[in-house]
N, C-alpha and C positions, 0 to 999 in steps of 0.2 A: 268423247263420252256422250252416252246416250243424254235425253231429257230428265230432270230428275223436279218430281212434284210431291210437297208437301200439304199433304190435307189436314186441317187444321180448324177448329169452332171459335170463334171468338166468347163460347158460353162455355169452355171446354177449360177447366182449372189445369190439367196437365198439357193443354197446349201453348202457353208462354215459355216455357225453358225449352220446348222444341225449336220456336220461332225463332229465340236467341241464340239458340245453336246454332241455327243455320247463318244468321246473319254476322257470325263468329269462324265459321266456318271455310270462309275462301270458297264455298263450291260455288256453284250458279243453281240454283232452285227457285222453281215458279209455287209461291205460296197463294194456294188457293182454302180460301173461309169459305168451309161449304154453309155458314147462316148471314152469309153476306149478298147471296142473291140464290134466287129459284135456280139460274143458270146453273151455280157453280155447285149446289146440292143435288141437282138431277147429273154435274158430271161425277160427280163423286157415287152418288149410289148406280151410276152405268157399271164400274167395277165393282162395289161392293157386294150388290145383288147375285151377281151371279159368279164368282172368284173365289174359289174354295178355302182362299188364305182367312178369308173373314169368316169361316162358317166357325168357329170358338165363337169370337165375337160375338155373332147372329144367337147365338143359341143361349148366350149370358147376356141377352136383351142391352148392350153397347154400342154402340154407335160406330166407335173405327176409329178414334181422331184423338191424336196426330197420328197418321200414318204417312210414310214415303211412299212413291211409287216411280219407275223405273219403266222410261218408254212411255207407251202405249196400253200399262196396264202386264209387262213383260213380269215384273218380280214388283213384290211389296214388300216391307218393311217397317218395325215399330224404330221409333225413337227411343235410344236407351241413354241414360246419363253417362257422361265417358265416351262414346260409342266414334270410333274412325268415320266418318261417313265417307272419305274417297273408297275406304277397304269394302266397307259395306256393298257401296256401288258397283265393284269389280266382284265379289263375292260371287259363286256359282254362274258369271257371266261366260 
């Protein structure tokens, strides 16, 4: 299975039930706070800026977060309540 990352705000009210998810979850996911360092906000907006999955987002002045991502920026994904995350990950792979 590919890398699977969690972008996530610690200012972000809808990113605690994502974080719990995953840590309920059995997958392996690298949780990145992108307001926990300049680092991890400058990797986050590398895909947001320019990745057409955000451009909703961008244009309803929102930020992105929780969002999944898959690889190197390969596929994106929101967090949905409910939601398979192994199936998610296999999705359109």
């Amino acid at each position: 299975m590919k890398d699977l990352t969690l972008f996530v705000s610690s200012k972000c009210p809808d990113c605690p039930p994502a974080i719990e998810y995953v840590k309920n979850s059995g997958v392996d996911v690298n949780i990145v706070d992108i307001t926990d360092s300049m680092k991890n906000l400058k990797l986050f907006l590398k895909y947001r800026d320019v990745d057409p999955y955000f451009d909703i987002t961008k244009a309803a002045n929102n930020v992105g977060v929780p969002t999944f991502m898959v690889g190197d920026g390969e596929k994106f994904f929101s967090f949905e309540d409910g939601m398979d995350l192994k199936k998610e990950i296999m999705k359109d792979a």
